[in-house]
Biopython code that builds the backbone (N, CA, C, O; Angstrom):
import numpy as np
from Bio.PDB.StructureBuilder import StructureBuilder

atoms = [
    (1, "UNK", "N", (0.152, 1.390, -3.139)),
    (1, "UNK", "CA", (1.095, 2.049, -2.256)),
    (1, "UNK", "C", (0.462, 3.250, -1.565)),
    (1, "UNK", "O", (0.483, 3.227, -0.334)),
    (2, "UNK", "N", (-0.116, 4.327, -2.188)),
    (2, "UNK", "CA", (-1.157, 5.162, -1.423)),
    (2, "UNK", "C", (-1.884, 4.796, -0.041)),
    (2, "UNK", "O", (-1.792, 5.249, 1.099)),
    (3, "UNK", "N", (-2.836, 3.526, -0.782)),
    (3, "UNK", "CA", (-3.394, 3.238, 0.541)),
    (3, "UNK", "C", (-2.467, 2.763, 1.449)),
    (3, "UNK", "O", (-2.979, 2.843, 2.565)),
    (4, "UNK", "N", (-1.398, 2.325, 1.509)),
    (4, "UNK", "CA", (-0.875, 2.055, 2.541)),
    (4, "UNK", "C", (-0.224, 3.321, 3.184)),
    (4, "UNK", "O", (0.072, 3.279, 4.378)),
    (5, "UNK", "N", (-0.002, 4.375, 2.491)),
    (5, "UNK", "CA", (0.298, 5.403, 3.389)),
    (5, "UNK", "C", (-1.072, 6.502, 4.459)),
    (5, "UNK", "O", (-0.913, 7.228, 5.440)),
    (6, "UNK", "N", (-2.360, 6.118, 3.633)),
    (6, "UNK", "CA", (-3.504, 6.281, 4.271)),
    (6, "UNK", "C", (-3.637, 5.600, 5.526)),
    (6, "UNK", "O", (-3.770, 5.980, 6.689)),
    (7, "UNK", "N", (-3.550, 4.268, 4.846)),
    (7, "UNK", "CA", (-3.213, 3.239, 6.474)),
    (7, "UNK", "C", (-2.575, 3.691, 7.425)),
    (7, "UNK", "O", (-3.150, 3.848, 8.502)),
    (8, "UNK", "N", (-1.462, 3.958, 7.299)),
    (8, "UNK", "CA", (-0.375, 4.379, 8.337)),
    (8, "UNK", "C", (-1.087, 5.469, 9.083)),
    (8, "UNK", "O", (-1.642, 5.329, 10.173)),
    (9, "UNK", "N", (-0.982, 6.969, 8.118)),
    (9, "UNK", "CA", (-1.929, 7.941, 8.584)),
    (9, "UNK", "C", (-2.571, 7.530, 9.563)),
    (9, "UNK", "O", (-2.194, 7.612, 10.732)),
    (10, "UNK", "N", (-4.151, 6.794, 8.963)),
    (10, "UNK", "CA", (-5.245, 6.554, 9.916)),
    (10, "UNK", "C", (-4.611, 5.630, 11.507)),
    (10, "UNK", "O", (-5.195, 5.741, 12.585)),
    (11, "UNK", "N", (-3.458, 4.844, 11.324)),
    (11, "UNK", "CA", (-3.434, 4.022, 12.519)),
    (11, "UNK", "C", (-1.816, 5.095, 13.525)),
    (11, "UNK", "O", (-0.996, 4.679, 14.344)),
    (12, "UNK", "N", (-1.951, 6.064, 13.099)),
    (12, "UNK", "CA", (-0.836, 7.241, 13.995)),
    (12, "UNK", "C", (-1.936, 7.842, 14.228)),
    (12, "UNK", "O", (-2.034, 7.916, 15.453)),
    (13, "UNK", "N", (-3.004, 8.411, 13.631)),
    (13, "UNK", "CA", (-3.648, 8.854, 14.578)),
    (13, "UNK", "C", (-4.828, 8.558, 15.786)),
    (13, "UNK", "O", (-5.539, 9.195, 16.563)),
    (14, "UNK", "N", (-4.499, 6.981, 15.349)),
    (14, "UNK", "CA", (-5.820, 5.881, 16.276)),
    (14, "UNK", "C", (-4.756, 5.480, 16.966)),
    (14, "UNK", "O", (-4.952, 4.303, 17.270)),
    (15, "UNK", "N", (-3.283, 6.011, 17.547)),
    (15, "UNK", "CA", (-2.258, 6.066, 18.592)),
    (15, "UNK", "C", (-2.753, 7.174, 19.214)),
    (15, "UNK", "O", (-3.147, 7.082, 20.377)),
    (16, "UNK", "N", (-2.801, 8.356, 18.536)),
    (16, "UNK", "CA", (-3.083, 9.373, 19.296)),
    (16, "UNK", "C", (-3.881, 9.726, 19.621)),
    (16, "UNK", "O", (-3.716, 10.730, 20.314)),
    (17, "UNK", "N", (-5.338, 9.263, 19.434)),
    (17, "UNK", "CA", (-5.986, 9.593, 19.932)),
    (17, "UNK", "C", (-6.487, 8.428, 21.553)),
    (17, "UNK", "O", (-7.379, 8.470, 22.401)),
    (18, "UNK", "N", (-5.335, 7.539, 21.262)),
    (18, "UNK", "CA", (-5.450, 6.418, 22.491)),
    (18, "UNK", "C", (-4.916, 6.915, 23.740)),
    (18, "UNK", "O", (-5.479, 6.782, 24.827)),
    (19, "UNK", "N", (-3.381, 7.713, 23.471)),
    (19, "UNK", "CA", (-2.753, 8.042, 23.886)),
    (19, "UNK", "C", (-4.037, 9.534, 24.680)),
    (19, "UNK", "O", (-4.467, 9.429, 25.828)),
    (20, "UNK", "N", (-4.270, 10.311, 24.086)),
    (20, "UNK", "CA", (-5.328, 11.206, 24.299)),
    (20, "UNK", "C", (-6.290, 10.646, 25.922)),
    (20, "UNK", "O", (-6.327, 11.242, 26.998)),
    (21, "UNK", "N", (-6.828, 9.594, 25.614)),
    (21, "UNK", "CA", (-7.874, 8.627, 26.162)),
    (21, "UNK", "C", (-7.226, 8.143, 27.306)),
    (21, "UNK", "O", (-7.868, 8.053, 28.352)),
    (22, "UNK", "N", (-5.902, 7.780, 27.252)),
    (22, "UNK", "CA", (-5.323, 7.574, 28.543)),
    (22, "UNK", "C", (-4.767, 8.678, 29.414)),
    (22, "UNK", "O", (-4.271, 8.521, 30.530)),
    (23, "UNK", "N", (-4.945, 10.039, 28.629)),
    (23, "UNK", "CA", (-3.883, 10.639, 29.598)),
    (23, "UNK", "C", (-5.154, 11.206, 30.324)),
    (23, "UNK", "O", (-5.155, 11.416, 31.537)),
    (24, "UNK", "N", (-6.449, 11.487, 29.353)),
    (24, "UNK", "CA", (-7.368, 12.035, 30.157)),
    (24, "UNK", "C", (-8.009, 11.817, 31.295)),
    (24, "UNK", "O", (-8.164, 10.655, 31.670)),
    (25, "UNK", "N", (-8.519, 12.939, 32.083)),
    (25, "UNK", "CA", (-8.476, 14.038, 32.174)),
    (25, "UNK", "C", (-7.627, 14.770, 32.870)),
    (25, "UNK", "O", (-7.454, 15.967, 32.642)),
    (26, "UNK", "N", (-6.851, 13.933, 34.038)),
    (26, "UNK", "CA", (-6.162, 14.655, 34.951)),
    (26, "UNK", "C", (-4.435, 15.229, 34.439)),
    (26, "UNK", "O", (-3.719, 16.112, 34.910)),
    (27, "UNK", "N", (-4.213, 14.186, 33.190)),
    (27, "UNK", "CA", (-3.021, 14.370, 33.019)),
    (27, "UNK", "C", (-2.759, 15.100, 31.673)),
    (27, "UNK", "O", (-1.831, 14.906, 30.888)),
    (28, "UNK", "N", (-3.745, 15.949, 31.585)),
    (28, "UNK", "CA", (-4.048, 16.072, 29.869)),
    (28, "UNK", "C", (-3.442, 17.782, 29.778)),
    (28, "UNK", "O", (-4.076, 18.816, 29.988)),
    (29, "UNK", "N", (-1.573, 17.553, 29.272)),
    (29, "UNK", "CA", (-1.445, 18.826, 29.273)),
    (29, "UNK", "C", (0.035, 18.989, 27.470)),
    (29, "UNK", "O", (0.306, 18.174, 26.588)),
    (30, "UNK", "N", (0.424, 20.075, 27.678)),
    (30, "UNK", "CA", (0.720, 20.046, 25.873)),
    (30, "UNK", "C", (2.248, 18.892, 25.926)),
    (30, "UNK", "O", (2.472, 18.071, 25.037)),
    (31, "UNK", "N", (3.148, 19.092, 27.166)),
    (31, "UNK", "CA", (3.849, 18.205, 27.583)),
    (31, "UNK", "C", (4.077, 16.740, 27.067)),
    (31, "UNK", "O", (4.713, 16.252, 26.133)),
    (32, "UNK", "N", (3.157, 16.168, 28.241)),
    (32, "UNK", "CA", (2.744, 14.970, 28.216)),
    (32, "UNK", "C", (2.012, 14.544, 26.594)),
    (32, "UNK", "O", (2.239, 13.566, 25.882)),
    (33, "UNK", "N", (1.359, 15.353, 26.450)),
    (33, "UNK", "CA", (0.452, 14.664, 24.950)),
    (33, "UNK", "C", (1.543, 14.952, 23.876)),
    (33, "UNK", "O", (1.145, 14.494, 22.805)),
    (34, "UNK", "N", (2.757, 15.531, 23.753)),
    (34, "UNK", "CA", (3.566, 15.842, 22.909)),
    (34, "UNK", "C", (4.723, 14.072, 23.469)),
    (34, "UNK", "O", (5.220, 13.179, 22.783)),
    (35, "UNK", "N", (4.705, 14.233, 24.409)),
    (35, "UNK", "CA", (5.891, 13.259, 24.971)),
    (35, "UNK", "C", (5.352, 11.963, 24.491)),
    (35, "UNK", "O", (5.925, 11.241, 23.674)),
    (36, "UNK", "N", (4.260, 11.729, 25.031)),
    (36, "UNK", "CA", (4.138, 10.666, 24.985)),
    (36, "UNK", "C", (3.520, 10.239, 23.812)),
    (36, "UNK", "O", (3.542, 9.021, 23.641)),
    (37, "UNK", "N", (3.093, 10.767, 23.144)),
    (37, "UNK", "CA", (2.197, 10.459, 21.379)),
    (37, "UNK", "C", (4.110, 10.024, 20.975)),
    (37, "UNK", "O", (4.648, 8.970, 21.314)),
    (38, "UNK", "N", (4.509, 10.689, 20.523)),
    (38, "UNK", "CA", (6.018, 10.729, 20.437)),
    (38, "UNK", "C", (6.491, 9.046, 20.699)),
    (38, "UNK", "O", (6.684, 8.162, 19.864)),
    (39, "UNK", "N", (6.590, 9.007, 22.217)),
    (39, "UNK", "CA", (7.070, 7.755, 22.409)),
    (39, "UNK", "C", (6.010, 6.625, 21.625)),
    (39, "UNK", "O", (6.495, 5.772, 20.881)),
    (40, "UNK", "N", (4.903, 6.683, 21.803)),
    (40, "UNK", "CA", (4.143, 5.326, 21.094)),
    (40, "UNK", "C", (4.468, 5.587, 20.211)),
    (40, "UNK", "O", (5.367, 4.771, 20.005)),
    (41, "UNK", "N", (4.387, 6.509, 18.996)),
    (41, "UNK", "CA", (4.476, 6.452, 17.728)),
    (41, "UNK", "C", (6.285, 5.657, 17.463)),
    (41, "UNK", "O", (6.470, 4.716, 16.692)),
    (42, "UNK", "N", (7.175, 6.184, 18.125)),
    (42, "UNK", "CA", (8.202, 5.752, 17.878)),
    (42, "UNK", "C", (8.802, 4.415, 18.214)),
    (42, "UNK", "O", (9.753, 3.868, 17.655)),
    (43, "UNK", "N", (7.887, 3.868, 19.497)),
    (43, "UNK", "CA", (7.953, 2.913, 19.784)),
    (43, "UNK", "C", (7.409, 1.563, 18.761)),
    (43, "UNK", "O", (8.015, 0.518, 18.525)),
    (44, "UNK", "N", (6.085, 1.997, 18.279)),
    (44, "UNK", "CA", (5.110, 0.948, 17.262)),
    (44, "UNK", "C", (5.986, 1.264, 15.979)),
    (44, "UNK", "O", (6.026, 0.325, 15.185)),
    (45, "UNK", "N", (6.765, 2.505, 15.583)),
    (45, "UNK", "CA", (7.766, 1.862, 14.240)),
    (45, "UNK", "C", (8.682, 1.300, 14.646)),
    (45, "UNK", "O", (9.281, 0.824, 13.682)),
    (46, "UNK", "N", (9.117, 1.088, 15.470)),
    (46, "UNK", "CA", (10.668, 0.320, 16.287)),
    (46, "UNK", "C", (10.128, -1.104, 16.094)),
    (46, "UNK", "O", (10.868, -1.851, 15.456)),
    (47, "UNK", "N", (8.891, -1.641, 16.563)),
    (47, "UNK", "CA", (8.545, -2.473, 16.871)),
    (47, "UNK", "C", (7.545, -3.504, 15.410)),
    (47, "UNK", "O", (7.207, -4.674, 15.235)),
    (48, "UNK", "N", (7.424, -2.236, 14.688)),
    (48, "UNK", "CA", (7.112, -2.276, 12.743)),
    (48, "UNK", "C", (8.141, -3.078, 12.059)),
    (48, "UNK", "O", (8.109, -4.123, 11.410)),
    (49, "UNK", "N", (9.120, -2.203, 12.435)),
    (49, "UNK", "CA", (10.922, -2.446, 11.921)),
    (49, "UNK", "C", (10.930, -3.759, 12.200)),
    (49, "UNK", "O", (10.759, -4.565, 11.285)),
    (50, "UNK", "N", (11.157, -4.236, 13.688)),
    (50, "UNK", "CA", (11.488, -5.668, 13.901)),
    (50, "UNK", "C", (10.663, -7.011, 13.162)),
    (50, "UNK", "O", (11.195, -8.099, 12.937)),
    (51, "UNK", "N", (9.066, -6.604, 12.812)),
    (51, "UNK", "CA", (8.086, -7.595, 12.583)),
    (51, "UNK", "C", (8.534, -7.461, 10.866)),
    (51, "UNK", "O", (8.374, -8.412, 10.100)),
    (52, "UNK", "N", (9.073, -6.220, 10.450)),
    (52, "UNK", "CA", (9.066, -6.463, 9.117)),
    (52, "UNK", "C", (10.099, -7.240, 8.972)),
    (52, "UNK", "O", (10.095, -8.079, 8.071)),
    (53, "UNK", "N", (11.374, -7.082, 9.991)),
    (53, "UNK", "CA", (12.517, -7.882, 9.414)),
    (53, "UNK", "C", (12.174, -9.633, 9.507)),
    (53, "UNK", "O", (12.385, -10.516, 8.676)),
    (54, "UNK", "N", (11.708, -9.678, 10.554)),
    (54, "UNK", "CA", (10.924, -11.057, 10.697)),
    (54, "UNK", "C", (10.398, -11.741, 9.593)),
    (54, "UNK", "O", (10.811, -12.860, 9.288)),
    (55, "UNK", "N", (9.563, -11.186, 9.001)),
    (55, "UNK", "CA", (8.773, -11.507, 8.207)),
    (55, "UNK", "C", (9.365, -11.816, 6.757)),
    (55, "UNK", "O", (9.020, -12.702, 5.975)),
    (56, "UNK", "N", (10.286, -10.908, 6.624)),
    (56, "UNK", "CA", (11.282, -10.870, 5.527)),
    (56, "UNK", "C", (12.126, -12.005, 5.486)),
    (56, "UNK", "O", (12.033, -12.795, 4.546)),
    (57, "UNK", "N", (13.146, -12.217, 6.632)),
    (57, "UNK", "CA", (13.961, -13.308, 7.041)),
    (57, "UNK", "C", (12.782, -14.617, 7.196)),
    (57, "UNK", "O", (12.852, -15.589, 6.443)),
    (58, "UNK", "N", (12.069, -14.541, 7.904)),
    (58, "UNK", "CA", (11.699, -15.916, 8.504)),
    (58, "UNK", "C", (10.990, -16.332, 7.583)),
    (58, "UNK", "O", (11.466, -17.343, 7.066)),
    (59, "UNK", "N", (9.759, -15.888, 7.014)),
    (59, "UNK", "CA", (8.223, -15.948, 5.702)),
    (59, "UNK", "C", (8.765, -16.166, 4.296)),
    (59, "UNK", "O", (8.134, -16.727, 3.401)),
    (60, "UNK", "N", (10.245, -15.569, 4.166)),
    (60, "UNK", "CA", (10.285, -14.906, 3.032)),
    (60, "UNK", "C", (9.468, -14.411, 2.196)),
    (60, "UNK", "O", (9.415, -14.682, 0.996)),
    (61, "UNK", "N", (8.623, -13.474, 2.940)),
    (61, "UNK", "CA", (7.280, -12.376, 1.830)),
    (61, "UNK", "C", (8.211, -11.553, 1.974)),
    (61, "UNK", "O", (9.010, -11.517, 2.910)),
    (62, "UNK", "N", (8.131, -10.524, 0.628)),
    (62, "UNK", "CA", (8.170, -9.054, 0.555)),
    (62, "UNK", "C", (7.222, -8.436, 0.803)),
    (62, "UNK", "O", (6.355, -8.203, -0.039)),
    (63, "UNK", "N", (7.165, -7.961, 2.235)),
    (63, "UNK", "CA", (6.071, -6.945, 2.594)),
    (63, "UNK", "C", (6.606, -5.612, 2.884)),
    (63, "UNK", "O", (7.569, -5.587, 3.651)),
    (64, "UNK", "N", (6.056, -4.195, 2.296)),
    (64, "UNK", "CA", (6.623, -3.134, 2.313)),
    (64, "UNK", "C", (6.521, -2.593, 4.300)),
    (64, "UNK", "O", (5.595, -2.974, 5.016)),
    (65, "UNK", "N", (7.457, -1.863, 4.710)),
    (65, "UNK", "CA", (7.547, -1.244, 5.642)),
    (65, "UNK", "C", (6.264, -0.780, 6.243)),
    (65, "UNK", "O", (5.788, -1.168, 7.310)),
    (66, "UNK", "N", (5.567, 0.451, 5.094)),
    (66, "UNK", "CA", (4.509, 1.035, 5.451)),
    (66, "UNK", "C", (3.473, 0.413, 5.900)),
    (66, "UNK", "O", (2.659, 0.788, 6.743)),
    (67, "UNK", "N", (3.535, -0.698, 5.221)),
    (67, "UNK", "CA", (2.048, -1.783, 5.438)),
    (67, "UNK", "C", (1.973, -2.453, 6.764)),
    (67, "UNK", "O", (0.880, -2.547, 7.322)),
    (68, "UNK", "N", (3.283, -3.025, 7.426)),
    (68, "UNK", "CA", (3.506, -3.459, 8.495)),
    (68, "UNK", "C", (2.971, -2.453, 9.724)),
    (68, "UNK", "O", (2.313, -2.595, 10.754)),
    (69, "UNK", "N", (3.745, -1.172, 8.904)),
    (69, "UNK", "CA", (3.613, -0.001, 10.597)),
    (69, "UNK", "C", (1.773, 0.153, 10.186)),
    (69, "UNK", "O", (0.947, 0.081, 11.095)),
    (70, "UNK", "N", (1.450, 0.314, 9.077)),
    (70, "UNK", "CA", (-0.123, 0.520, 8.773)),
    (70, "UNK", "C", (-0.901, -0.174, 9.864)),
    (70, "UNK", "O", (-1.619, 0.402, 10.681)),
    (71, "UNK", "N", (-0.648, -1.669, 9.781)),
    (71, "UNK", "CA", (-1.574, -2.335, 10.363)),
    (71, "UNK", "C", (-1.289, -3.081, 11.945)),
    (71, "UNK", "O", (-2.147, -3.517, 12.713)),
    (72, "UNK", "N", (0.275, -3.058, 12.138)),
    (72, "UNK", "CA", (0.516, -2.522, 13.570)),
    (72, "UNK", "C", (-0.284, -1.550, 14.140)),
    (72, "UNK", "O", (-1.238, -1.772, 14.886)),
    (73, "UNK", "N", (0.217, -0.205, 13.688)),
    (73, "UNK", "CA", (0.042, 1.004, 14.689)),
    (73, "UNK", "C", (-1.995, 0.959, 15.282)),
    (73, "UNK", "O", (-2.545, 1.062, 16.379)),
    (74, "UNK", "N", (-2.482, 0.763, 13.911)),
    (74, "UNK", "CA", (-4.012, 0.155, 13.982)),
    (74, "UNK", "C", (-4.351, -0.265, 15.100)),
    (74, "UNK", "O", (-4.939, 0.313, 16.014)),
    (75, "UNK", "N", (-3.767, -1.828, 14.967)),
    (75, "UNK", "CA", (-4.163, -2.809, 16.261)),
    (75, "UNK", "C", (-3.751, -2.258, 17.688)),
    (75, "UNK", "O", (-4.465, -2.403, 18.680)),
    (76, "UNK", "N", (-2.554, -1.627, 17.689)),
    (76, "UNK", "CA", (-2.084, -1.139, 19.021)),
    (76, "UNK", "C", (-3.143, -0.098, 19.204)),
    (76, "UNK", "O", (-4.061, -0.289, 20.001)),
    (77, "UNK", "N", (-3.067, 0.783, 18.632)),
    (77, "UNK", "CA", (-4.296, 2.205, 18.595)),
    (77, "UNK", "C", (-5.597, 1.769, 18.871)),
    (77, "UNK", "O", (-6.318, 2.551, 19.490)),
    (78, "UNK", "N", (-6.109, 0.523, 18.491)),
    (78, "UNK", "CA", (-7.333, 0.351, 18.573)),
    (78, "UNK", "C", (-7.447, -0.422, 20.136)),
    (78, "UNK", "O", (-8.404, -0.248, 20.890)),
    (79, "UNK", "N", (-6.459, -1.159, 20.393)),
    (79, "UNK", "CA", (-6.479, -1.848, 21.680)),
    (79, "UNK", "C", (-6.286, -0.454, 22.839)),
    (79, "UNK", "O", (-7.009, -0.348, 23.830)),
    (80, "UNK", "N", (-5.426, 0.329, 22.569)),
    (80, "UNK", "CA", (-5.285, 1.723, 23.397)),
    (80, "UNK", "C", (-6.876, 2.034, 23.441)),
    (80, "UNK", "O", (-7.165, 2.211, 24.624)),
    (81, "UNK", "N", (-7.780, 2.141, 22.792)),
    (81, "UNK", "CA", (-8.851, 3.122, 22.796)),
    (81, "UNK", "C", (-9.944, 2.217, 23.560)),
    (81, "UNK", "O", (-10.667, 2.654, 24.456)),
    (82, "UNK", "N", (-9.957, 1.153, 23.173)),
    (82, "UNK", "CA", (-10.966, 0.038, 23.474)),
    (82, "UNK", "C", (-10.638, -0.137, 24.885)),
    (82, "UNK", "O", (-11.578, -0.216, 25.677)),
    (83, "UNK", "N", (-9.441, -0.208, 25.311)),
    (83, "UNK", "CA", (-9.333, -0.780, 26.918)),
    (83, "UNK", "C", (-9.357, 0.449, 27.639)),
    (83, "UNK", "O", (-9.385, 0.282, 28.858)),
    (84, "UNK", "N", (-9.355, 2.101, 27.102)),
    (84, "UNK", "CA", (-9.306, 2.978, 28.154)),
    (84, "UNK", "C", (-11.215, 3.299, 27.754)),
    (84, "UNK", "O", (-11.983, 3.669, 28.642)),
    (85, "UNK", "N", (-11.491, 3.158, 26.879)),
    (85, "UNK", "CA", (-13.214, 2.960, 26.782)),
    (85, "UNK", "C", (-13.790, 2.264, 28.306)),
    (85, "UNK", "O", (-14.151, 2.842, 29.331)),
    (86, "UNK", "N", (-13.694, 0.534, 27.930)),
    (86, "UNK", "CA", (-13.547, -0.137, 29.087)),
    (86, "UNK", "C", (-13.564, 0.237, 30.614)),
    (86, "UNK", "O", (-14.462, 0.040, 31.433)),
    (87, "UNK", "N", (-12.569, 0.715, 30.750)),
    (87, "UNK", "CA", (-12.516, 1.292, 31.828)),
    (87, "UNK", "C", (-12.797, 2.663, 31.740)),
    (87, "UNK", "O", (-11.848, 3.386, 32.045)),
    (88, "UNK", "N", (-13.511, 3.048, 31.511)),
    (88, "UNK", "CA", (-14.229, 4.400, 31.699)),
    (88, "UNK", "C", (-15.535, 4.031, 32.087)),
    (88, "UNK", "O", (-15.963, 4.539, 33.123)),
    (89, "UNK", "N", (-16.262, 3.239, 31.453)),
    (89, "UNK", "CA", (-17.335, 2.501, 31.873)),
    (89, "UNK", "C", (-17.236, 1.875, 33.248)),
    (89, "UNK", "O", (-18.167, 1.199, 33.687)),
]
sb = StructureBuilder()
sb.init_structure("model")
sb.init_model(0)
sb.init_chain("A")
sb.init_seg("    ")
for serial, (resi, resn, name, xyz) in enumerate(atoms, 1):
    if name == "N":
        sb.init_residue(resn, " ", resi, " ")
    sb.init_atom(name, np.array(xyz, "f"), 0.0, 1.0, " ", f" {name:<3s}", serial, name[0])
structure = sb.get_structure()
């Protein structure tokens, strides 16, 4: 259970630092990086919530909450960083 709250940790802040990556440089102010970290983060547990209920109903696994948003927020965070990389190049 720990590590899955490590997980989580590490993949909120591989949101924010995506979120970071996109706003930079022109749009990079306390505002916006407050607003919008905010919305992804709240958006990828909204969107945690739904895959867990899924998974629950449809799989019938018991998979805990945390683990879902863990390895969600990850993949979204990591696709945020990788495609504003990308295009920076």
């Amino acid at each position: 259970m720990r590590l899955d709250k490590i997980n989580a940790f590490g993949g909120t802040f591989i949101l924010i630092c995506g979120v970071l990556l996109y706003l930079s440089p022109d749009n990079l102010n306390a505002n916006s990086i407050l607003i919008q970290s905010a919305g992804i983060i709240g958006i990828s547990y909204l969107v945690s919530v739904l895959i867990h209920f899924f998974i629950r109903k449809q799989m019938n696994k018991d998979v805990e909450l945390v683990t879902v948003y863990a390895w969600y927020s990850s993949l979204v965070g990591l696709a945020i960083v990788i495609t504003e990389i990308i295009s920076l190049i």
